[in-house]
N, C-alpha and C positions, 0 to 999 in steps of 0.2 A: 761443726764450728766454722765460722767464717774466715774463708781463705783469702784475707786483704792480698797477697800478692798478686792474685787471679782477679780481683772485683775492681769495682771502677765506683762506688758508690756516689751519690750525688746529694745534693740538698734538697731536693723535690719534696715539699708536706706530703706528707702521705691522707691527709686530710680529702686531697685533692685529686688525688689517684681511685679509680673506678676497675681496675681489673690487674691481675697478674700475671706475669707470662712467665712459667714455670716448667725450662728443661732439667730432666734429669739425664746425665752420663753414666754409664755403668763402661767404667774402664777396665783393661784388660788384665790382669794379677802381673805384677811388677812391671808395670810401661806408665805408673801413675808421671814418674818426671816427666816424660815423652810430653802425658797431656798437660800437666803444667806449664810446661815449653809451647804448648801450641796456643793458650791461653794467654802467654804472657804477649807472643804477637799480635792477637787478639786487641787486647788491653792497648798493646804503646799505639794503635791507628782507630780505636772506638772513639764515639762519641756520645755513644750511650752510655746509664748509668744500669749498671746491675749491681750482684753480690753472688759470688760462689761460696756456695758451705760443702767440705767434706762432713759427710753422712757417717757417722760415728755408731748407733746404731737402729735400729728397724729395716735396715737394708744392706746387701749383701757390701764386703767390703769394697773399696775402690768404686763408691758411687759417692755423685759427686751434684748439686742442685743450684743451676745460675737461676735467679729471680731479679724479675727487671717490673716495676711497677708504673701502667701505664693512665693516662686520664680517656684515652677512650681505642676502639677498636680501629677508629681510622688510623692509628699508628701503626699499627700491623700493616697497613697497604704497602706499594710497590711506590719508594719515592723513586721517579725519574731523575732525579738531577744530584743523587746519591749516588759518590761513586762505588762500585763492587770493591767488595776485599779483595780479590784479585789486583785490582789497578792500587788499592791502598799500601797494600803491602807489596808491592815491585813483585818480576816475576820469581826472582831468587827467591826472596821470603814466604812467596805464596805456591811454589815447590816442597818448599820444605815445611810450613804447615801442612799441608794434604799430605803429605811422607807422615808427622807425627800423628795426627789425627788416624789417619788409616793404621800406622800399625798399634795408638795405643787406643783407639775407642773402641768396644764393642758395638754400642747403641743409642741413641738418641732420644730423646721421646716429649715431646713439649704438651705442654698442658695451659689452658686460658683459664684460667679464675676470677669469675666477678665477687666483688666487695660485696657483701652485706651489712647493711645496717643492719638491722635485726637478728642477726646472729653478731654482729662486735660487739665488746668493751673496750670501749674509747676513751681515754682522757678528757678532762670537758675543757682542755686547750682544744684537743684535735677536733672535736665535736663543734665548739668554738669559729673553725677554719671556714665550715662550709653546714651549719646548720639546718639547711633546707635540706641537704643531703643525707645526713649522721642522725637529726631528730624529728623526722616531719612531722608536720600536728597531723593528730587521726582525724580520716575526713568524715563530715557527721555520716550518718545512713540514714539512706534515700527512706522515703516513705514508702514505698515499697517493700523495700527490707525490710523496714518496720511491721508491716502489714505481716508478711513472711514467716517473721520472728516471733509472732506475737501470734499466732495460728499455729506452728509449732509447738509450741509450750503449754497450749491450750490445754487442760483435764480433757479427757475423753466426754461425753456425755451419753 
């Protein structure tokens, strides 16, 4: 279920969004406040927009899934002129995230996910958003395929 005290979510169409960056946290059997506490630091100096869900089930207890949806993989680069959580959060606060983190996270593990059209069911609002992307028209085949196609299916003789 989604943990609005931990998320930051945003107004971004998802229309418009081409990948997912998808960590999972497997925290440590009762230190979950700890990582909530490190989270909410988190949250009061982001600028990004995600969403935390506690993992209810198909996964061990105390796992936990921030999902943040992006329009392309250059977001993932190293901004220069972004400052580190460190300098965000002063050194006091960023003492004591590394303190919560460290005693309540076991593991870490992020995952990229590209959108498919071809495998979604879209609203034909969101379809609507960016239809080059959501519905491309199929491109005809080359005479050659055709050729191909049509040699394939051939009767034996």
């Amino acid at each position: 279920s989604l943990n609005e005290e931990i998320s930051r979510p945003g107004s971004d169409l998802i229309a418009v969004m081409r990948y997912f960056v998808i960590t999972t946290y497997r925290v440590r059997p009762g230190h979950g406040a700890e990582f909530i506490e490190a989270r909410r630091l988190v949250k009061s100096v982001s600028t990004q927009n995600y969403a935390v869900y506690n993992v209810s089930s198909g996964a061990p207890n105390g796992t936990y899934m921030s999902m943040r949806a992006i329009k392309s993989l250059g977001e993932l680069d190293p901004n220069p002129s972004a400052k580190p959580l460190s300098e965000l959060l002063g050194p006091n606060n960023f003492k004591k995230y590394n303190e919560l983190v460290a005693s309540s996270v076991l593991n870490a593990e992020t995952a990229i996910y590209a959108l498919s059209p071809e495998m979604s069911y879209l609203s034909k609002e969101t379809m609507a958003a960016d239809p080059t992307f959501w519905a491309p028209k199929p491109k005809p085949a080359s005479k050659s395929t055709v050729k191909k196609e049509a040699k394939a299916t051939a009767p034996a003789q």
